[in-house]
N, CA, C and O atoms as a GROMACS GRO file, in nm:
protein
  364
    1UNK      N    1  -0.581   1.068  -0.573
    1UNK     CA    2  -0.680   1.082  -0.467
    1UNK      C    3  -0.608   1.070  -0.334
    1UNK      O    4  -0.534   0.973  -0.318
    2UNK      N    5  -0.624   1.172  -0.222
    2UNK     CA    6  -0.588   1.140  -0.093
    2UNK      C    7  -0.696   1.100  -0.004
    2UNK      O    8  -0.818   1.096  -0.022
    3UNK      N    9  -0.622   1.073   0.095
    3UNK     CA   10  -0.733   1.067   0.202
    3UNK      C   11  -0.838   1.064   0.217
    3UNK      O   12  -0.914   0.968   0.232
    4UNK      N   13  -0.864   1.226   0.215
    4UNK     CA   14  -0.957   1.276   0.284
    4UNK      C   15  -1.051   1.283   0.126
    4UNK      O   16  -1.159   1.342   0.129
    5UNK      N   17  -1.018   1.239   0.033
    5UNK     CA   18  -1.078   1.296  -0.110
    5UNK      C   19  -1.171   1.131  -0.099
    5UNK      O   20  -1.289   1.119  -0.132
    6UNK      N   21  -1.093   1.033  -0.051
    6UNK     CA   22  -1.162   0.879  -0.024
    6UNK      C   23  -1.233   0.910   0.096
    6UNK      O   24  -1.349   0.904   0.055
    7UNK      N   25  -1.240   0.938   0.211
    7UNK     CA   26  -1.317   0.948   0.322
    7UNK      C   27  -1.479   1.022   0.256
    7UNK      O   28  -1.587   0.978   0.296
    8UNK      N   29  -1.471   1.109   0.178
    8UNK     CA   30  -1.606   1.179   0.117
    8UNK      C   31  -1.635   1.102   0.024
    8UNK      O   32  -1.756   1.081   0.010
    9UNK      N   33  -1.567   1.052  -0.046
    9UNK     CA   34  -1.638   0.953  -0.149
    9UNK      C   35  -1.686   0.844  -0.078
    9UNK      O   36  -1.779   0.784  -0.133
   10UNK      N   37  -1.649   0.804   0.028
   10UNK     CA   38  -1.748   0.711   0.101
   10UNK      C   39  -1.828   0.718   0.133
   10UNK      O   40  -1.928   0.657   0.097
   11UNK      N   41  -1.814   0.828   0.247
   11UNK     CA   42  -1.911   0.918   0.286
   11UNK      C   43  -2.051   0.905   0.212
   11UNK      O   44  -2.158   0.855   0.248
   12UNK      N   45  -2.003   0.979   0.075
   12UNK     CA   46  -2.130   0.994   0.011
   12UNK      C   47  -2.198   0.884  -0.027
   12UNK      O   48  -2.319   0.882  -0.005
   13UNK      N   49  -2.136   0.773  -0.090
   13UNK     CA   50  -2.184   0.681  -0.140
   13UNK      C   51  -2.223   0.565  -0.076
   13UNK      O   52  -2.269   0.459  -0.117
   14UNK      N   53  -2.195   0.609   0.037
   14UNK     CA   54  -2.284   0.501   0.166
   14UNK      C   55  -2.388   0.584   0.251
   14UNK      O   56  -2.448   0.536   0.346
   15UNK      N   57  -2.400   0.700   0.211
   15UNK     CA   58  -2.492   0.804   0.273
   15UNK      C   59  -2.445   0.815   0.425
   15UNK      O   60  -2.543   0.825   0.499
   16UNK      N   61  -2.345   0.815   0.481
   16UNK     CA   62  -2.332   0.832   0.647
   16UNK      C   63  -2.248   0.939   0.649
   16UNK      O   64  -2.233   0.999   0.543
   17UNK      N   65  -2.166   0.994   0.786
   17UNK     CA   66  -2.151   1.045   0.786
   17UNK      C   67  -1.986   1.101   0.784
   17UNK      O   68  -1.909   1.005   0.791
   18UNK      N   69  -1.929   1.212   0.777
   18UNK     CA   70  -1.806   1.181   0.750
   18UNK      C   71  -1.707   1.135   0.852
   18UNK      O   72  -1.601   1.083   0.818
   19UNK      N   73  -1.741   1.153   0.978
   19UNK     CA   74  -1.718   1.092   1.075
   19UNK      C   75  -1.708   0.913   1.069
   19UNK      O   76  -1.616   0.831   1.077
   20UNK      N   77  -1.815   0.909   1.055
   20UNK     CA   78  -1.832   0.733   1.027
   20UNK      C   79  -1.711   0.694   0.902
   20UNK      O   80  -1.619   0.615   0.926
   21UNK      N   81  -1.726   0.754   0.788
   21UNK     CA   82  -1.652   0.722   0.670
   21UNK      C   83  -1.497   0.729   0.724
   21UNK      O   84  -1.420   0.634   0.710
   22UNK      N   85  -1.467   0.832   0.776
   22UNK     CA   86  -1.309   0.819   0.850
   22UNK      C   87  -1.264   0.656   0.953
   22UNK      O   88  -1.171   0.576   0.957
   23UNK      N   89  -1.389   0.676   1.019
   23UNK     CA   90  -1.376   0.504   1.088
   23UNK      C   91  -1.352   0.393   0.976
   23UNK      O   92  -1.256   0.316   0.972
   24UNK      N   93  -1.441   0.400   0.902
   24UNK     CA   94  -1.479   0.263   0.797
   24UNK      C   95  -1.289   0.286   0.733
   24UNK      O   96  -1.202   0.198   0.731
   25UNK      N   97  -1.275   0.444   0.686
   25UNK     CA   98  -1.164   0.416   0.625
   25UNK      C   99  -1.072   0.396   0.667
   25UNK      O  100  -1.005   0.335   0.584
   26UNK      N  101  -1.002   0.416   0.784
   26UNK     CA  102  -0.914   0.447   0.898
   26UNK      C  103  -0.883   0.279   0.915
   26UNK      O  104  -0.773   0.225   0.902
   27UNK      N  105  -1.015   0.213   0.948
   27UNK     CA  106  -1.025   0.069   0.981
   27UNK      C  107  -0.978  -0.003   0.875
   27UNK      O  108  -0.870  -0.057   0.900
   28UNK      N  109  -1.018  -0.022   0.773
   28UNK     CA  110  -0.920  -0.091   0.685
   28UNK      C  111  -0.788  -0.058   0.619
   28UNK      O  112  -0.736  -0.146   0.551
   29UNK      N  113  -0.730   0.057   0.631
   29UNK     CA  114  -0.605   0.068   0.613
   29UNK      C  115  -0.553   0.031   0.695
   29UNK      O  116  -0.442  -0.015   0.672
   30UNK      N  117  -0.623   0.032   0.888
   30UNK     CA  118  -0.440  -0.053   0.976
   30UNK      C  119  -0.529  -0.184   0.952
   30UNK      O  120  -0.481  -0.242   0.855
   31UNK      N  121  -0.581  -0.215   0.976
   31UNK     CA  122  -0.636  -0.411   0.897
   31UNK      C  123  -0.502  -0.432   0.819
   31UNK      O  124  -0.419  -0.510   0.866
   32UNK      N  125  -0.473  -0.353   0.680
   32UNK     CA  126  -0.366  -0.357   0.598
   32UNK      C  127  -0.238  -0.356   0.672
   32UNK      O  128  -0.139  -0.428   0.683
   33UNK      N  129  -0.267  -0.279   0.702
   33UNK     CA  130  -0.138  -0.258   0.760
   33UNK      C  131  -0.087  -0.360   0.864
   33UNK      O  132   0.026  -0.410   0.859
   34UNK      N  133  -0.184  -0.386   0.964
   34UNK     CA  134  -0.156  -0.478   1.041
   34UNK      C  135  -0.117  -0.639   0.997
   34UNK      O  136  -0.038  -0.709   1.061
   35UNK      N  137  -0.195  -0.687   0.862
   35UNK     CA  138  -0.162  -0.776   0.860
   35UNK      C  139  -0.010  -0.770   0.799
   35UNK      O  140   0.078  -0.843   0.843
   36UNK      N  141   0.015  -0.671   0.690
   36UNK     CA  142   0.160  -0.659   0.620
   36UNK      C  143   0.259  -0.695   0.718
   36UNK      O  144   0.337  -0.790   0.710
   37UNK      N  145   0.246  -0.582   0.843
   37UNK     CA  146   0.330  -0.595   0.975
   37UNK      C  147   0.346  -0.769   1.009
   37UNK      O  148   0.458  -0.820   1.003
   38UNK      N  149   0.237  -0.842   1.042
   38UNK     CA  150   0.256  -0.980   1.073
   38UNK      C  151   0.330  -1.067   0.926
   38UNK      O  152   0.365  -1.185   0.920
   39UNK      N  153   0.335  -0.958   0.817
   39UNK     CA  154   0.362  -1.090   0.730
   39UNK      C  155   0.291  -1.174   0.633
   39UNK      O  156   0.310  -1.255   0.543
   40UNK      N  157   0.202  -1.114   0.694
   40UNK     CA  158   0.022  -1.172   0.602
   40UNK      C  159   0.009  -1.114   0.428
   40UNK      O  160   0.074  -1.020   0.382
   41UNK      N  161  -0.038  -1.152   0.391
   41UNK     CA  162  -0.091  -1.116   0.245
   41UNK      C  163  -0.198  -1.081   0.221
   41UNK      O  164  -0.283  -1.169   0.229
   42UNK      N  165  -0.235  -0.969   0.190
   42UNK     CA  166  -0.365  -0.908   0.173
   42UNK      C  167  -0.434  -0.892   0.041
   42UNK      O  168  -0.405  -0.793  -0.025
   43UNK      N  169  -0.538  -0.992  -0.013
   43UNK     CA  170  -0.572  -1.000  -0.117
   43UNK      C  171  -0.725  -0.945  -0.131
   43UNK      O  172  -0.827  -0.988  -0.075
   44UNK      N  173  -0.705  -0.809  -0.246
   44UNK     CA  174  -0.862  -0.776  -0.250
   44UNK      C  175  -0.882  -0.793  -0.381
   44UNK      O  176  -0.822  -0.732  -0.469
   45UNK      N  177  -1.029  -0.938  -0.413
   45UNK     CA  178  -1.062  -1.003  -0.530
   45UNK      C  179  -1.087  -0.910  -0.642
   45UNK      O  180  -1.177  -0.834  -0.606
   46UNK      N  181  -1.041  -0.878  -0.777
   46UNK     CA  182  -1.037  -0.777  -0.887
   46UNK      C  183  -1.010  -0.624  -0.880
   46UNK      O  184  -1.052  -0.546  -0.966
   47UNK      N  185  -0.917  -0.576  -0.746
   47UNK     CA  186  -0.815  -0.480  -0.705
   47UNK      C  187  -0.712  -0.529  -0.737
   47UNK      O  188  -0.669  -0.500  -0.849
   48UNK      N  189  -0.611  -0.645  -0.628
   48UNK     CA  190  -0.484  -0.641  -0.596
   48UNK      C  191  -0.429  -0.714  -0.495
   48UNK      O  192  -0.501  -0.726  -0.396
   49UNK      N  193  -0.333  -0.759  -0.492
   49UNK     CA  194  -0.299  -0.778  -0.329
   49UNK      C  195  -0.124  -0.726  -0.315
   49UNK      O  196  -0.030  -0.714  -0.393
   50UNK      N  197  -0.149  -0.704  -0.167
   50UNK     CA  198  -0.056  -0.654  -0.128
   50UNK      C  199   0.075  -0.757  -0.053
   50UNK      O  200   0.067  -0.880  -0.051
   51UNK      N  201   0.146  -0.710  -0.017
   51UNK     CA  202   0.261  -0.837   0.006
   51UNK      C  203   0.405  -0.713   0.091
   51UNK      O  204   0.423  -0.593   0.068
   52UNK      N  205   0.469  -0.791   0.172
   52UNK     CA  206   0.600  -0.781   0.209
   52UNK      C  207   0.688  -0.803   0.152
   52UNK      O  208   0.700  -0.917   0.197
   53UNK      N  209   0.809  -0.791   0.052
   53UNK     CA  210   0.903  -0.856   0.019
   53UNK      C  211   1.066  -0.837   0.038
   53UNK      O  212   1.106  -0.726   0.001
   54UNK      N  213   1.130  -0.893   0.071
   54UNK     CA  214   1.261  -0.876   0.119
   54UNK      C  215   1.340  -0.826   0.035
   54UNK      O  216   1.351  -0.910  -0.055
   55UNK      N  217   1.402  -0.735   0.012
   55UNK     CA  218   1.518  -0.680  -0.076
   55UNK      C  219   1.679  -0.746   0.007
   55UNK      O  220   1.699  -0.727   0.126
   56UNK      N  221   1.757  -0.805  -0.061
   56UNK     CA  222   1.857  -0.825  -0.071
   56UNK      C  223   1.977  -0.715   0.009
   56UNK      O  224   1.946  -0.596  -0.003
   57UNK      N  225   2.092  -0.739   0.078
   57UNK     CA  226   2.132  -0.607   0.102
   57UNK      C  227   2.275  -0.639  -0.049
   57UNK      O  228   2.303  -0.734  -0.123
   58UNK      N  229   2.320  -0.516  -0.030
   58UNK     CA  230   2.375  -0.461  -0.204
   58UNK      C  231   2.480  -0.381  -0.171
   58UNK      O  232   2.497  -0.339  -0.056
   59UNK      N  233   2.556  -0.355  -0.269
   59UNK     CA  234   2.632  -0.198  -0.281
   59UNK      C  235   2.591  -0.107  -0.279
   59UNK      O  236   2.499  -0.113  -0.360
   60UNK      N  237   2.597   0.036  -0.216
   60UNK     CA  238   2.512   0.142  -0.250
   60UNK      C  239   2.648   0.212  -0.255
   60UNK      O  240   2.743   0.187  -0.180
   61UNK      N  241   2.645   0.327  -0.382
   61UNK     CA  242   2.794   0.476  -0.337
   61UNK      C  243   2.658   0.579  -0.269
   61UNK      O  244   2.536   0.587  -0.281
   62UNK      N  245   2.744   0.633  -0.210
   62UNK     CA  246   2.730   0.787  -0.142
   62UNK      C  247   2.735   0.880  -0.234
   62UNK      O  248   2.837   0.948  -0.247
   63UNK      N  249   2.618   0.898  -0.318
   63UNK     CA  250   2.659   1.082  -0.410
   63UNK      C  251   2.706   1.156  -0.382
   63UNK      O  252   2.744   1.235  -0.470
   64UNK      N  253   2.745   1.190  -0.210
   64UNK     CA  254   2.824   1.296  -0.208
   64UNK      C  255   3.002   1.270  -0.203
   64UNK      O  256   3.094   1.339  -0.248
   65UNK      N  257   3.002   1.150  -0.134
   65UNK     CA  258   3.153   1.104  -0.171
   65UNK      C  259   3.172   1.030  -0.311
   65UNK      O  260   3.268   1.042  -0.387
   66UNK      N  261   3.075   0.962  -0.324
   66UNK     CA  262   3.169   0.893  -0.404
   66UNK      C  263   3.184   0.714  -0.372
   66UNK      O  264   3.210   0.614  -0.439
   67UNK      N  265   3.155   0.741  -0.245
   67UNK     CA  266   3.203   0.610  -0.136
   67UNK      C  267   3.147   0.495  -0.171
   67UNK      O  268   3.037   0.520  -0.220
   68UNK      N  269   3.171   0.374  -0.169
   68UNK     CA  270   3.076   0.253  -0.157
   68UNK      C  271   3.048   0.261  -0.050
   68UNK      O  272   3.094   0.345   0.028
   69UNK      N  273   2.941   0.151  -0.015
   69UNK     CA  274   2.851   0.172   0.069
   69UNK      C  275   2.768   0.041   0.096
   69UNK      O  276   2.700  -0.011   0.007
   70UNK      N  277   2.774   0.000   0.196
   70UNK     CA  278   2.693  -0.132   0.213
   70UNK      C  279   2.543  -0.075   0.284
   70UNK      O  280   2.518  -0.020   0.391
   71UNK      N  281   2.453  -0.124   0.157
   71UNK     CA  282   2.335  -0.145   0.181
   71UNK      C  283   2.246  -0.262   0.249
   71UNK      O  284   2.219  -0.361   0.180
   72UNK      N  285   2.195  -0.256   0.393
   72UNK     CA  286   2.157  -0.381   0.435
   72UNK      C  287   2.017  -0.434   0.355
   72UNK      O  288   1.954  -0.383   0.262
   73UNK      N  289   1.997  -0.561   0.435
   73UNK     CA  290   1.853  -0.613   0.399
   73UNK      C  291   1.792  -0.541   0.419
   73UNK      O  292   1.859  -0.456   0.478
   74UNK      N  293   1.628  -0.489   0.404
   74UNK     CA  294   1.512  -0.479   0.430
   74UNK      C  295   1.376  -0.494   0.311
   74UNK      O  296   1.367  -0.503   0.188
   75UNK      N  297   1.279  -0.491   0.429
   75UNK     CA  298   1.136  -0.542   0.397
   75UNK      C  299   1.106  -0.430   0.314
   75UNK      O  300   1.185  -0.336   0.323
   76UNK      N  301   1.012  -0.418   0.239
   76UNK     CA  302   0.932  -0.322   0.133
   76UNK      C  303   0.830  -0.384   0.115
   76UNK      O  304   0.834  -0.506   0.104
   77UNK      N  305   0.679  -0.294   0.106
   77UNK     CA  306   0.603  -0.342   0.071
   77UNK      C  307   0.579  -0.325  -0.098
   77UNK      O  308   0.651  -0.259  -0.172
   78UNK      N  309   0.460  -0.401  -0.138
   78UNK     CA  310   0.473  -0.425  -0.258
   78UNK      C  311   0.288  -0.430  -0.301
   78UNK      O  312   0.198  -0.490  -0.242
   79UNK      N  313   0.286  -0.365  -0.391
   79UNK     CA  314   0.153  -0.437  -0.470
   79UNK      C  315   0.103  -0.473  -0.588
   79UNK      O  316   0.112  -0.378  -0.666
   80UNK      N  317   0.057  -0.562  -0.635
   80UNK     CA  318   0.048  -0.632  -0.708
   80UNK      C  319  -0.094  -0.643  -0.783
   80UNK      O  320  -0.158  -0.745  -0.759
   81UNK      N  321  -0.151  -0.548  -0.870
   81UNK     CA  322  -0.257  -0.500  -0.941
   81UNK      C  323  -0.356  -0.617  -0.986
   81UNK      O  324  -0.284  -0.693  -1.051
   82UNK      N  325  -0.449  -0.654  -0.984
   82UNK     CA  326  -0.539  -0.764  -1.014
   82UNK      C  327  -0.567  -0.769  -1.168
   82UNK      O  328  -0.582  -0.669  -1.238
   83UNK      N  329  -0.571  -0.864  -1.199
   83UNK     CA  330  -0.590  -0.854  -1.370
   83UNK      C  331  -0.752  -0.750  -1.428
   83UNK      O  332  -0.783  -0.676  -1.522
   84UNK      N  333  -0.796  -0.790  -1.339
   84UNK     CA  334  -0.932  -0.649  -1.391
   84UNK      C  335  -0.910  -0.501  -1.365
   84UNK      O  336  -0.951  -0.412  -1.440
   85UNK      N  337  -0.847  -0.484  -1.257
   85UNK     CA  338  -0.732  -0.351  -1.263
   85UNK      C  339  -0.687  -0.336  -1.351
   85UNK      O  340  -0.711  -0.239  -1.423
   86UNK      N  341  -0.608  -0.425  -1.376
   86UNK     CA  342  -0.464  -0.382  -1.499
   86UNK      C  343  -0.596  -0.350  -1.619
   86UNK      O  344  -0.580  -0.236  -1.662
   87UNK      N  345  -0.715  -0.417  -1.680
   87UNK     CA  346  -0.764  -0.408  -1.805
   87UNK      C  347  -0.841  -0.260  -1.796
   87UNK      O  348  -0.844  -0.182  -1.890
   88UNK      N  349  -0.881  -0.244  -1.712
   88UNK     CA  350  -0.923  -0.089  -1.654
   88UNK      C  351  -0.854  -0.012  -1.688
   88UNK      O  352  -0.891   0.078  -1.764
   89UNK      N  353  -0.744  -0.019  -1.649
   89UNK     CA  354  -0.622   0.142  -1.672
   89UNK      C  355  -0.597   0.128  -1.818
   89UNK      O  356  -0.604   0.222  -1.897
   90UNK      N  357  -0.562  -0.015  -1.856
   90UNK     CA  358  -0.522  -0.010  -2.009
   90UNK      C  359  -0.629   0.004  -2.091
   90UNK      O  360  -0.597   0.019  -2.209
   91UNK      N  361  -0.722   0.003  -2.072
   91UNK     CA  362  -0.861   0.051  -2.160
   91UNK      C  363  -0.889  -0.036  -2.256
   91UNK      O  364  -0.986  -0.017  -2.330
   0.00000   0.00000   0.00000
């Protein structure tokens, strides 16, 4: 599902309009986003929560040389499926 395939499913199922549904949806993805950015943990009860986590920096080679390669630190986000999720997909 993209976007705009979630903006109409809102849409519809809150009866407004798609205009409105782009707000509602728009609004809680930077919410997400914003808190990830601060660092925050975003937990939605029998979805998931979401999280920042630090990757280590590492060796990386270059496929085209050959080369080693120092890979630095960085952040990645991460999510983490809620146990009524997980029983959902696994049926």
């Amino acid at each position: 599902m993209i976007r705009s395939e979630l903006i109409k499913e809102v849409s519809e199922n809150l009866e407004v309009t798609k205009k409105q549904a782009t707000v509602l949806v728009n609004t809680i993805f930077d919410s997400i986003i914003e808190a990830l950015t601060k660092g925050d943990k975003v937990e939605i009860r029998n979805f998931g929560s979401f999280k920042v986590k630090t990757r280590g920096p590492r060796k990386g080679r270059n496929p085209k040389t050959g080369a080693s390669v120092d890979v630095p630190e960085k952040k990645v986000p991460f999510f983490k499926p809620g146990k009524e999720l997980k029983n959902l997909i696994e049926g």
